[in-house]
PQR file of N, CA, C, O and H, with PARSE charges and radii, in Angstrom:
ATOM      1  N   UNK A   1       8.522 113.906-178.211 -0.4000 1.5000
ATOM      2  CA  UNK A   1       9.448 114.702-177.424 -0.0000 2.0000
ATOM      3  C   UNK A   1       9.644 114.035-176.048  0.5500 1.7000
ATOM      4  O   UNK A   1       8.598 113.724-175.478 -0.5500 1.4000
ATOM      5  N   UNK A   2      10.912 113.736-175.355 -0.4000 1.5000
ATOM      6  CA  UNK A   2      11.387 113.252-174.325 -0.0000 2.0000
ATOM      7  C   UNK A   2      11.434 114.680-173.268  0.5500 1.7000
ATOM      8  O   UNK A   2      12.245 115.591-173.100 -0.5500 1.4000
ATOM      9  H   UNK A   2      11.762 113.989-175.818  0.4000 1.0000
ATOM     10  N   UNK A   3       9.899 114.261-172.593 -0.4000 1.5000
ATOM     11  CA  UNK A   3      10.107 114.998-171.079 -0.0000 2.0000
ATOM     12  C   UNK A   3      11.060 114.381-170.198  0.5500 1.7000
ATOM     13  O   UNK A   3      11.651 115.435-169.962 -0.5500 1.4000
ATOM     14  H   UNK A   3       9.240 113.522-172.730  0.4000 1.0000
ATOM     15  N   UNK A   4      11.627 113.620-169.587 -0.4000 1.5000
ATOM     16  CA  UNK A   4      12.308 113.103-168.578 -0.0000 2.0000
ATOM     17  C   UNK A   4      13.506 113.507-168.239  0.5500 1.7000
ATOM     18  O   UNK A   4      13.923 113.515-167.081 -0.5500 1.4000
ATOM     19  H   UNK A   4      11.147 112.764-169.779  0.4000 1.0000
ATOM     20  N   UNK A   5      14.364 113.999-169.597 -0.4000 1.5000
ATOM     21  CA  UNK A   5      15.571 114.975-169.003 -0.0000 2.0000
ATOM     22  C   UNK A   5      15.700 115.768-167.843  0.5500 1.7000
ATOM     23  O   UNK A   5      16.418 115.522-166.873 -0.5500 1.4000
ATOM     24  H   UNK A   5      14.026 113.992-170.537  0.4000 1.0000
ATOM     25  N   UNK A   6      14.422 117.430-168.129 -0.4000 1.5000
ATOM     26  CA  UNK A   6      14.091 118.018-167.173 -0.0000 2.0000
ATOM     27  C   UNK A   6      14.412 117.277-165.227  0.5500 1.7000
ATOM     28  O   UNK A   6      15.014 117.578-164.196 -0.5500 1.4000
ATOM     29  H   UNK A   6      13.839 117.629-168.917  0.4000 1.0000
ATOM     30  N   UNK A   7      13.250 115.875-165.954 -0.4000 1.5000
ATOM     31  CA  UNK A   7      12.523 114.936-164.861 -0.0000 2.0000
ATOM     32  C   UNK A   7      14.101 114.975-164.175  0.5500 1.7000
ATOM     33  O   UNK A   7      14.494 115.523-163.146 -0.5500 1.4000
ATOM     34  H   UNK A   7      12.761 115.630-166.791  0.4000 1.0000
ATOM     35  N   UNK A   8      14.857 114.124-165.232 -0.4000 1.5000
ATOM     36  CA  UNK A   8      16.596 113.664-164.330 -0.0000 2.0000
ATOM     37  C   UNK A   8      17.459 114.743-163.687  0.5500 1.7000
ATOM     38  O   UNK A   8      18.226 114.639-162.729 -0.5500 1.4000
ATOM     39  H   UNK A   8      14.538 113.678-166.068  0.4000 1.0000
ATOM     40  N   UNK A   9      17.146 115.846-164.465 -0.4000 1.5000
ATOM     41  CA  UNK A   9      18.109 116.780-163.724 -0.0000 2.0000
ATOM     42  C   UNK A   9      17.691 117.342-162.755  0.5500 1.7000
ATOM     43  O   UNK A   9      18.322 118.252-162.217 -0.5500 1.4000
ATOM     44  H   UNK A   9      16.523 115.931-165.243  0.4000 1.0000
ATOM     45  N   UNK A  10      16.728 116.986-162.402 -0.4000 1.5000
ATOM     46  CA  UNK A  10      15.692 117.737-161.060 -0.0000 2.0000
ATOM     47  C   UNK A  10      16.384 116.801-160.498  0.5500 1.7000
ATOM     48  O   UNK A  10      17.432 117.303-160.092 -0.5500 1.4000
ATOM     49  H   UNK A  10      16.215 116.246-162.839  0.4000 1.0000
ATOM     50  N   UNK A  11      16.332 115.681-160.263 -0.4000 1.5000
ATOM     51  CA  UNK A  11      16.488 114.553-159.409 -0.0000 2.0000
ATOM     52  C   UNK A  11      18.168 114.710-158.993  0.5500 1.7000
ATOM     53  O   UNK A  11      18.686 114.807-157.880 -0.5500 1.4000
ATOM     54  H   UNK A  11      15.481 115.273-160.593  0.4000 1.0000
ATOM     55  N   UNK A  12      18.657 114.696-160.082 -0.4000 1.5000
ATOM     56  CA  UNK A  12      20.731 114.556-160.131 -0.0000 2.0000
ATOM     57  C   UNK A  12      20.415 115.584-159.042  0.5500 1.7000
ATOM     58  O   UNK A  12      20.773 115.323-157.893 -0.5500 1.4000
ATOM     59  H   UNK A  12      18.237 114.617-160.986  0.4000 1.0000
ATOM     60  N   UNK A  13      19.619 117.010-159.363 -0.4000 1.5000
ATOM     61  CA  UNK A  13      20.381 118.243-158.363 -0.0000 2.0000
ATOM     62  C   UNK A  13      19.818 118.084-157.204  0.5500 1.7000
ATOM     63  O   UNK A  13      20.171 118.889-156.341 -0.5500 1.4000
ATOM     64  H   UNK A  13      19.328 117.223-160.296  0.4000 1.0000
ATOM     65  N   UNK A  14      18.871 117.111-156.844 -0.4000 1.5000
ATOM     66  CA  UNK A  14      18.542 116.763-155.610 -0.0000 2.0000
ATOM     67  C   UNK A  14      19.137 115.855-155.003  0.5500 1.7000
ATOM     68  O   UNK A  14      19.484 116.210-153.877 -0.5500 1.4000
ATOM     69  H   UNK A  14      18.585 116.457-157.545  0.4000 1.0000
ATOM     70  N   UNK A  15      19.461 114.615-155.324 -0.4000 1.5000
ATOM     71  CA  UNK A  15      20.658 113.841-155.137 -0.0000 2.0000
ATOM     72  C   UNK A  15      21.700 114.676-154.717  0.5500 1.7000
ATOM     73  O   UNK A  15      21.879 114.370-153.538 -0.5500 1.4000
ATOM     74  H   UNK A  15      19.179 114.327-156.239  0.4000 1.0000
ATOM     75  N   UNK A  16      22.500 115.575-155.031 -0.4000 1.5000
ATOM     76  CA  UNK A  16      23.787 116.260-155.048 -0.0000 2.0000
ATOM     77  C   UNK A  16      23.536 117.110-153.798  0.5500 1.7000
ATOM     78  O   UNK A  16      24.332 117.082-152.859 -0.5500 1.4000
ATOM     79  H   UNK A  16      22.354 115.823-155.989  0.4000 1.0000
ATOM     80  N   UNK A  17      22.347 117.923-153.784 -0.4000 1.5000
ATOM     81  CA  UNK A  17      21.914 118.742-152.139 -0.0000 2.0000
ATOM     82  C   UNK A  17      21.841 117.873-151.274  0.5500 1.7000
ATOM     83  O   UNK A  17      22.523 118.145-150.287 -0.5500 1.4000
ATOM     84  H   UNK A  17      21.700 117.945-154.546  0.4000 1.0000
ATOM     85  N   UNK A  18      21.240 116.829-151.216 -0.4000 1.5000
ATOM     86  CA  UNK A  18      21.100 115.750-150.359 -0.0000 2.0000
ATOM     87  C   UNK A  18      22.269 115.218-149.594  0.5500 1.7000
ATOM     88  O   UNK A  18      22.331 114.955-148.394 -0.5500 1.4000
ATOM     89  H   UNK A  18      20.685 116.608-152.018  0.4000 1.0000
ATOM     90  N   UNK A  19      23.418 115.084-150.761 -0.4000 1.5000
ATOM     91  CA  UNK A  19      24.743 114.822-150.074 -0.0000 2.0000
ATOM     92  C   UNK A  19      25.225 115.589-149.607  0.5500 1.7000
ATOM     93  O   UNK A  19      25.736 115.223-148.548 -0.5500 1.4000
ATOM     94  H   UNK A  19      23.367 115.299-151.736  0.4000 1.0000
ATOM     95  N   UNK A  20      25.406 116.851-149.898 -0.4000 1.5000
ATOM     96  CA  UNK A  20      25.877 117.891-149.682 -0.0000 2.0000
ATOM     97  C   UNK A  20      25.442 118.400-148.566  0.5500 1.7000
ATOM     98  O   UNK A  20      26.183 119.050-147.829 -0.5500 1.4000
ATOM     99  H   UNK A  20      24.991 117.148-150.758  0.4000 1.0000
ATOM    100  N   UNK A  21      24.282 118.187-148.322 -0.4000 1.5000
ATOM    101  CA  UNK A  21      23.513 118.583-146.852 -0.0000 2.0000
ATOM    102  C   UNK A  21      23.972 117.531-145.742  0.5500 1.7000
ATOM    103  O   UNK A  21      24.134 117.735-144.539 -0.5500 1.4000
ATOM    104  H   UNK A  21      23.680 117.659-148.921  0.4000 1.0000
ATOM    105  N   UNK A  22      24.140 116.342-146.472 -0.4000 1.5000
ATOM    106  CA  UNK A  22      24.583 114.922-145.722 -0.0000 2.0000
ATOM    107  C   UNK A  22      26.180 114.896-144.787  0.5500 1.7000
ATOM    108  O   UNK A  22      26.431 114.466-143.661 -0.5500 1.4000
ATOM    109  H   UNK A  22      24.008 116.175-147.449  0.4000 1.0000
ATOM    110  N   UNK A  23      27.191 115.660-145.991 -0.4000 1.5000
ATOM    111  CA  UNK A  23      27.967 115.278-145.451 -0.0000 2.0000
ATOM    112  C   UNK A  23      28.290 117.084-144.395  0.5500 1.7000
ATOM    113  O   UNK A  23      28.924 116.997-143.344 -0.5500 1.4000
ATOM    114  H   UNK A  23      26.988 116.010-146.905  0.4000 1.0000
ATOM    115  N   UNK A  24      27.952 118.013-144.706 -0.4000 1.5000
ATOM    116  CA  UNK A  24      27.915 119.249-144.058 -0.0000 2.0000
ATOM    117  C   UNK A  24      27.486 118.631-142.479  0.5500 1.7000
ATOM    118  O   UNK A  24      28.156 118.839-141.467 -0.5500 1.4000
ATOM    119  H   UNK A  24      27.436 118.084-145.559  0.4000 1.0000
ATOM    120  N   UNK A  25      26.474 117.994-142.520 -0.4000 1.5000
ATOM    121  CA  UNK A  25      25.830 117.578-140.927 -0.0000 2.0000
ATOM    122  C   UNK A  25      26.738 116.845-140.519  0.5500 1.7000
ATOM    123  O   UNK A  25      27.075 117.146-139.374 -0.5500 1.4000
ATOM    124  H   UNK A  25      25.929 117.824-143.341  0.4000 1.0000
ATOM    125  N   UNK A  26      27.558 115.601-141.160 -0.4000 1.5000
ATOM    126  CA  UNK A  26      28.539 114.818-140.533 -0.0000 2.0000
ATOM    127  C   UNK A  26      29.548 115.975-139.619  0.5500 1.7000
ATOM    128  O   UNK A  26      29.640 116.101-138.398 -0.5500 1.4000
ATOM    129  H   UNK A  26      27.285 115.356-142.090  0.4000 1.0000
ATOM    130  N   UNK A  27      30.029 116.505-140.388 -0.4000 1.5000
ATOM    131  CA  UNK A  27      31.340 117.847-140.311 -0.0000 2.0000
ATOM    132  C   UNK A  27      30.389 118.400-138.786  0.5500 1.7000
ATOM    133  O   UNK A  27      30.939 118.169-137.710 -0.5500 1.4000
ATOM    134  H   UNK A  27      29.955 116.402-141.380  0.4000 1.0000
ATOM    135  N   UNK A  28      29.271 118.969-138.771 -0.4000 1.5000
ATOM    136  CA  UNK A  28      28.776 119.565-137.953 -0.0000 2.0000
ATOM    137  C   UNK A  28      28.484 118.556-136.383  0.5500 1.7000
ATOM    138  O   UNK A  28      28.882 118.734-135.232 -0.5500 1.4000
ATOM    139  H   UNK A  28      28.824 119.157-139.645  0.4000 1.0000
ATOM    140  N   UNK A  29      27.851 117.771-136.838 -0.4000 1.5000
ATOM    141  CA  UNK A  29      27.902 116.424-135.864 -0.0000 2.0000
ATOM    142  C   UNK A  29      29.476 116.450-135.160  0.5500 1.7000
ATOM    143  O   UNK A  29      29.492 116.881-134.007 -0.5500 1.4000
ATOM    144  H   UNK A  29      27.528 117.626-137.774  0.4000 1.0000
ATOM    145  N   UNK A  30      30.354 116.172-135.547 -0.4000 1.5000
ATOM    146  CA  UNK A  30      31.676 115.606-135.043 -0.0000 2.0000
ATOM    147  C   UNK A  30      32.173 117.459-134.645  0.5500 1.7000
ATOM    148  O   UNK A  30      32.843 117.371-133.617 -0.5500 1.4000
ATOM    149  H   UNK A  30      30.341 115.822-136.484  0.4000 1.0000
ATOM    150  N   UNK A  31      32.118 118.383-134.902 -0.4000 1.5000
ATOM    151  CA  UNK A  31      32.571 119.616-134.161 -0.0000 2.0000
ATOM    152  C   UNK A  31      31.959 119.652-132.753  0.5500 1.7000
ATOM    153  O   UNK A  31      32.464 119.898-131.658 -0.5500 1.4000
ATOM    154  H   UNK A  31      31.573 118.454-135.737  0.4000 1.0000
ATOM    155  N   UNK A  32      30.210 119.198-133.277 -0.4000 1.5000
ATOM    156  CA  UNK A  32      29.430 119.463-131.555 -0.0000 2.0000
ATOM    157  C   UNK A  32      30.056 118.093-130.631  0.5500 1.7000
ATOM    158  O   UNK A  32      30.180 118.182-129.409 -0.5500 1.4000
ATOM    159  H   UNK A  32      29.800 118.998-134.167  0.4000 1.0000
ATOM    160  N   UNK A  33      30.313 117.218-131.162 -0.4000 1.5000
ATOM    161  CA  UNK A  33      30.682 116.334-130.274 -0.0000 2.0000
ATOM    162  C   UNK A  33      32.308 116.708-129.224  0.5500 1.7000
ATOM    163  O   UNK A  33      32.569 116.337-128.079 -0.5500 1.4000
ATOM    164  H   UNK A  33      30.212 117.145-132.155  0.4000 1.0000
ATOM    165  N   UNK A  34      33.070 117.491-130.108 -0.4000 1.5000
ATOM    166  CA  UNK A  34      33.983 117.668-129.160 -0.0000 2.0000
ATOM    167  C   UNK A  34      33.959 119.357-128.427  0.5500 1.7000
ATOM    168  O   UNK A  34      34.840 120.112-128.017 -0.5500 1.4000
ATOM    169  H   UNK A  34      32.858 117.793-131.038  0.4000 1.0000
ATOM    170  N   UNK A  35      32.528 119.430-128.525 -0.4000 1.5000
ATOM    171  CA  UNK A  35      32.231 120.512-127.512 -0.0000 2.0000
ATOM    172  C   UNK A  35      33.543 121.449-127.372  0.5500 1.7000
ATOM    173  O   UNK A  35      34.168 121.518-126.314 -0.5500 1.4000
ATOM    174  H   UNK A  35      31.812 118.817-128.858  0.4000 1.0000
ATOM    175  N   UNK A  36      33.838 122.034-128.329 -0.4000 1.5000
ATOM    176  CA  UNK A  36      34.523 123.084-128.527 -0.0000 2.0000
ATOM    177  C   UNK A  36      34.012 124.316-127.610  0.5500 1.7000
ATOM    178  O   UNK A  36      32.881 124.798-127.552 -0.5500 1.4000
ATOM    179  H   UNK A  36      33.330 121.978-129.189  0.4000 1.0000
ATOM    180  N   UNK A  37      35.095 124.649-126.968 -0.4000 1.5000
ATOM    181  CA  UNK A  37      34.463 126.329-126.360 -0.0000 2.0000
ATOM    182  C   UNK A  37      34.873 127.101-127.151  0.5500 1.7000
ATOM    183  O   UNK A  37      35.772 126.815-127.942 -0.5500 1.4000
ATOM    184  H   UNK A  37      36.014 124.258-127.016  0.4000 1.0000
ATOM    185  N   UNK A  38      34.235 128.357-127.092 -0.4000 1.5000
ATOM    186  CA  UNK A  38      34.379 129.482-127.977 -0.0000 2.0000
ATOM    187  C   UNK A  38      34.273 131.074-126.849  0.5500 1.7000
ATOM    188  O   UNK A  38      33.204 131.593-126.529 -0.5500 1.4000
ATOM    189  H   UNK A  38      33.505 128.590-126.449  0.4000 1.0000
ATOM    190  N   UNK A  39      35.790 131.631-126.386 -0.4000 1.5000
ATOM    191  CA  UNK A  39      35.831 132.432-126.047 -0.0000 2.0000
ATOM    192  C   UNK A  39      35.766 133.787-126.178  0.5500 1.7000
ATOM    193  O   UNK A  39      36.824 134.404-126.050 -0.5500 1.4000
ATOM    194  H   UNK A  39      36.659 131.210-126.646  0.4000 1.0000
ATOM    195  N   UNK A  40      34.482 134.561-126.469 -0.4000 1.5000
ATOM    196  CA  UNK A  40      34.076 136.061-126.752 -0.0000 2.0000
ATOM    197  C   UNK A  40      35.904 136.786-127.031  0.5500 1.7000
ATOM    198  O   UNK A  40      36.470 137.183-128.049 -0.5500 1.4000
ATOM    199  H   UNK A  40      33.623 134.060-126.574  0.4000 1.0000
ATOM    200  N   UNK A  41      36.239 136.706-125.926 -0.4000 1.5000
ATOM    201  CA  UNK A  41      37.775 137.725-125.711 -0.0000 2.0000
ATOM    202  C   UNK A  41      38.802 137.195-127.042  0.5500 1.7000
ATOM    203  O   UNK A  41      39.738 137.833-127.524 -0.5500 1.4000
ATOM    204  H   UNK A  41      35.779 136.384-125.099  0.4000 1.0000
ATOM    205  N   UNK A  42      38.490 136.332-127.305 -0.4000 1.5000
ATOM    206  CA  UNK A  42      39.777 135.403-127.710 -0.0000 2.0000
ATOM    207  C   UNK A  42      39.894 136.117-129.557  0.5500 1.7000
ATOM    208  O   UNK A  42      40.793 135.980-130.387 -0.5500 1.4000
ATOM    209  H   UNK A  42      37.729 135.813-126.914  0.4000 1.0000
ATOM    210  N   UNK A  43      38.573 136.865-129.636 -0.4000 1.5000
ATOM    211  CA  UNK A  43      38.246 137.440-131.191 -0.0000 2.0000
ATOM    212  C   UNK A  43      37.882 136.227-132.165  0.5500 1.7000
ATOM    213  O   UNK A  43      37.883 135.000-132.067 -0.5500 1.4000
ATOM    214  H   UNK A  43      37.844 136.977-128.961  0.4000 1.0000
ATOM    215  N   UNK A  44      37.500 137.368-133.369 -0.4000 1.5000
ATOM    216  CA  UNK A  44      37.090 136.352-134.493 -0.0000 2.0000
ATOM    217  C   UNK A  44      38.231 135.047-135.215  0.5500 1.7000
ATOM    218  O   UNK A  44      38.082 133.877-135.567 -0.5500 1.4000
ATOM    219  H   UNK A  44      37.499 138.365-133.449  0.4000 1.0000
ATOM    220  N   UNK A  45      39.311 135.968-135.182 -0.4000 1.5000
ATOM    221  CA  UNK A  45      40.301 134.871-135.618 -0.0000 2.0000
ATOM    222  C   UNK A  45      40.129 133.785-135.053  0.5500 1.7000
ATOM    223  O   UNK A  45      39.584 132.794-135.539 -0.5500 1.4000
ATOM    224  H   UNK A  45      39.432 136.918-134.896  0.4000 1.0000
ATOM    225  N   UNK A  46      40.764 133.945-133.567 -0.4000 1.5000
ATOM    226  CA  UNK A  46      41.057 132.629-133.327 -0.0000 2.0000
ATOM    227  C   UNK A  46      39.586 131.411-132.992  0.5500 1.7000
ATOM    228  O   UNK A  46      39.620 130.180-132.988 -0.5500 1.4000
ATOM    229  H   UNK A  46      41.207 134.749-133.172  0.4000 1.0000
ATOM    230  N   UNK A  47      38.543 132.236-132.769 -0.4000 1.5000
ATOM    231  CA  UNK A  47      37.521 131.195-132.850 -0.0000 2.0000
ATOM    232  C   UNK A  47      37.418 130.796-134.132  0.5500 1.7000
ATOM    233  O   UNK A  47      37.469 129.575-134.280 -0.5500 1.4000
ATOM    234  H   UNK A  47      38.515 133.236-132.772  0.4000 1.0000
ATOM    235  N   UNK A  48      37.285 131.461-135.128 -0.4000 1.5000
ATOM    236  CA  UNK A  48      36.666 131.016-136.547 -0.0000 2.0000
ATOM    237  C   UNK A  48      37.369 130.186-137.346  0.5500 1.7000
ATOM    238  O   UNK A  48      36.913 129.592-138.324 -0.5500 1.4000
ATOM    239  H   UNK A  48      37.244 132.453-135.008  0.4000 1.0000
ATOM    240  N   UNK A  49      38.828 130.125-136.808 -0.4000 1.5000
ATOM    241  CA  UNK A  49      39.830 128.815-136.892 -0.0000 2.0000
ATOM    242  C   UNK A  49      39.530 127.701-136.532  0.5500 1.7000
ATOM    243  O   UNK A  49      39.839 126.689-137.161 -0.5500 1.4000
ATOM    244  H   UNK A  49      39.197 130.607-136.013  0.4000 1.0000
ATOM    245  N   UNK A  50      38.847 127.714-135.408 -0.4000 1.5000
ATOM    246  CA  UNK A  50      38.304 126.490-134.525 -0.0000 2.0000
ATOM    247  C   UNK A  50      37.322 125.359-135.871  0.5500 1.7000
ATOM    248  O   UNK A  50      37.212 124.150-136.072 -0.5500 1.4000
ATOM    249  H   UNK A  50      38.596 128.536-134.897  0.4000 1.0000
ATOM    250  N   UNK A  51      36.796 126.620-136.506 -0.4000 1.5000
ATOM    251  CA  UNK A  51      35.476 126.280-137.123 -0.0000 2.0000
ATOM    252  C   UNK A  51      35.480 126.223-138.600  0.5500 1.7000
ATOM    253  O   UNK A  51      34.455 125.994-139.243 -0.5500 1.4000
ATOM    254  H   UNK A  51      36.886 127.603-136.343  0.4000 1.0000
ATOM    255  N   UNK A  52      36.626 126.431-139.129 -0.4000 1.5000
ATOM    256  CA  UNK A  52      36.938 126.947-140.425 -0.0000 2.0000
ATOM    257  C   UNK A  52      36.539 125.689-141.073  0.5500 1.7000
ATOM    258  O   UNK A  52      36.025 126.080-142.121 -0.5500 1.4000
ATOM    259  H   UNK A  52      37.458 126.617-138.607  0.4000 1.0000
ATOM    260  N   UNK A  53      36.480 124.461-141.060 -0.4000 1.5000
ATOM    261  CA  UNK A  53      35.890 123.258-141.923 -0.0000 2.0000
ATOM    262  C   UNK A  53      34.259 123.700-142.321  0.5500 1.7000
ATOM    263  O   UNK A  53      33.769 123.469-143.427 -0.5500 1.4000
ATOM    264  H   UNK A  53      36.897 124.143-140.208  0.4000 1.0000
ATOM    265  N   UNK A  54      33.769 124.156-141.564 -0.4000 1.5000
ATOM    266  CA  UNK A  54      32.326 124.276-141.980 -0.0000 2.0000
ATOM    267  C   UNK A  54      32.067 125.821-141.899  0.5500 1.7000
ATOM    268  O   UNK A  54      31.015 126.408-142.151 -0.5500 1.4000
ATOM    269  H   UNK A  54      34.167 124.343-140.666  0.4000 1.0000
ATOM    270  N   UNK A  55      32.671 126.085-141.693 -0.4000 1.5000
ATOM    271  CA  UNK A  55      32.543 128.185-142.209 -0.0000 2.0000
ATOM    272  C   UNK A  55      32.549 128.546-143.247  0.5500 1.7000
ATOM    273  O   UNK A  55      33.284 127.892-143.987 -0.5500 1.4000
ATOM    274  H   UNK A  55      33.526 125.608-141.489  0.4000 1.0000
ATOM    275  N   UNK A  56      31.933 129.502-143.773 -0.4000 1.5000
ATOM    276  CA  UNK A  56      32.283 130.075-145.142 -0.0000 2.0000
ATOM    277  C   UNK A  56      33.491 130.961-144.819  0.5500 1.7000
ATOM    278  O   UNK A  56      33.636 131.472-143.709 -0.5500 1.4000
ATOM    279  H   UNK A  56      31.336 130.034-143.172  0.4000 1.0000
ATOM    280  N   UNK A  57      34.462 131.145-145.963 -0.4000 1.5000
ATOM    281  CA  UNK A  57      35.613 131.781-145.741 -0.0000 2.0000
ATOM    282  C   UNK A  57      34.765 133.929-145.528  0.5500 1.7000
ATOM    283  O   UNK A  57      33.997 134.581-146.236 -0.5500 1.4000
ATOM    284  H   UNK A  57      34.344 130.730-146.865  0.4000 1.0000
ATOM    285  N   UNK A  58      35.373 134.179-144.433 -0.4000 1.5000
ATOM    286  CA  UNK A  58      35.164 135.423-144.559 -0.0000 2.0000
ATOM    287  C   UNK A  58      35.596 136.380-145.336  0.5500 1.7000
ATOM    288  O   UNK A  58      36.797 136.230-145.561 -0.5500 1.4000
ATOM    289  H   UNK A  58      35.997 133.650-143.858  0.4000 1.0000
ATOM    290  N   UNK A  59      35.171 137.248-145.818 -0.4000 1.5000
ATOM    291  CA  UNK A  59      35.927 138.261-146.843 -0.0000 2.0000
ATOM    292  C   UNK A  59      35.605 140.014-146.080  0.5500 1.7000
ATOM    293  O   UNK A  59      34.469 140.463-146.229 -0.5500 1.4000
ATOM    294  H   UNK A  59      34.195 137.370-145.636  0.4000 1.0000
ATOM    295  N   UNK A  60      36.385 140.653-145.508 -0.4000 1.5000
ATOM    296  CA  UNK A  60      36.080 141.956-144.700 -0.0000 2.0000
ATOM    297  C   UNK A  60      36.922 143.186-145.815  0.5500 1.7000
ATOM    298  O   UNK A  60      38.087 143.367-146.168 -0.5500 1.4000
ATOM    299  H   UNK A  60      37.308 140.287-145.387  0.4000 1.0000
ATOM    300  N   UNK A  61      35.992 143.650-146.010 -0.4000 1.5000
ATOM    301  CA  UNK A  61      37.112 145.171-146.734 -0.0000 2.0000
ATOM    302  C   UNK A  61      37.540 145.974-145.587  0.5500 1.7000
ATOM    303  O   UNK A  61      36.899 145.985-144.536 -0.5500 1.4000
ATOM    304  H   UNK A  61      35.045 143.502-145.723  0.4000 1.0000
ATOM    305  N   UNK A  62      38.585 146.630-145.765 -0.4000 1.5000
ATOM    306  CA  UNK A  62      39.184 147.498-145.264 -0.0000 2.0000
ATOM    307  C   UNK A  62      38.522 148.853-145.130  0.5500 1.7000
ATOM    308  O   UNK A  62      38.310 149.643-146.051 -0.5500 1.4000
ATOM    309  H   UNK A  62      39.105 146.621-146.619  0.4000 1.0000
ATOM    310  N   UNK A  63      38.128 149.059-143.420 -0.4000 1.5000
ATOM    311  CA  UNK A  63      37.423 150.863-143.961 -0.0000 2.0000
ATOM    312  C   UNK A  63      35.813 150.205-144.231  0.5500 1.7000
ATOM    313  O   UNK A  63      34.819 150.931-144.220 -0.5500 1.4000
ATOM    314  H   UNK A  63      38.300 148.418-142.673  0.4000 1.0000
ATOM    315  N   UNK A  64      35.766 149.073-144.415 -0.4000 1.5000
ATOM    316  CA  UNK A  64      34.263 148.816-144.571 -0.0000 2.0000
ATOM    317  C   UNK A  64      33.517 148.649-142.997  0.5500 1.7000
ATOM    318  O   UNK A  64      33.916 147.792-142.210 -0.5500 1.4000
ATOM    319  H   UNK A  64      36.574 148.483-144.425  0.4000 1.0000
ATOM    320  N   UNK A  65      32.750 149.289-142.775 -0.4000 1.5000
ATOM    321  CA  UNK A  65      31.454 149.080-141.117 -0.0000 2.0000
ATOM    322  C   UNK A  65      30.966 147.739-140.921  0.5500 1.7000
ATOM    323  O   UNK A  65      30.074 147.192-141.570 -0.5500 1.4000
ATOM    324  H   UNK A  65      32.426 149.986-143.415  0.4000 1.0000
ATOM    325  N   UNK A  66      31.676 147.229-139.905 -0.4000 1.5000
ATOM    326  CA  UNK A  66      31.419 145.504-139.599 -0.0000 2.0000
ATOM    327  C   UNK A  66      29.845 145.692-138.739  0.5500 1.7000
ATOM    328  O   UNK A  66      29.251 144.701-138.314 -0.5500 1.4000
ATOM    329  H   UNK A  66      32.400 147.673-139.378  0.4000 1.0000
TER
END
């Protein structure tokens, strides 16, 4: 019986986080570099626009308690 499959797919899905973590920090790196301000008044919209490459998309119900 061939253990090493398991072995590879551990590895592929670590490989794949790795990048994935890799290129998320690039994205994050190059936002802090142009020192973006973020004005309280200005609301969620228009900051979270600023930021929307590395944000998760928000989803708000209606009538739902933020």
């Amino acid at each position: 019986m061939d253990h090493t499959y398991p072995y590879i797919a551990s590895l592929t899905r670590e490989l794949f986080l790795f990048y994935e973590m890799r290129s998320y920090e690039e994205r994050i790196h190059h936002l802090a570099d142009q020192m973006i301000a973020i004005d309280l008044d200005d609301g969620v919209k228009v900051n979270y626009a600023k930021f929307q490459d590395v944000l998760a998309r928000i989803k708000i119900k209606r009538g739902a308690p933020i």
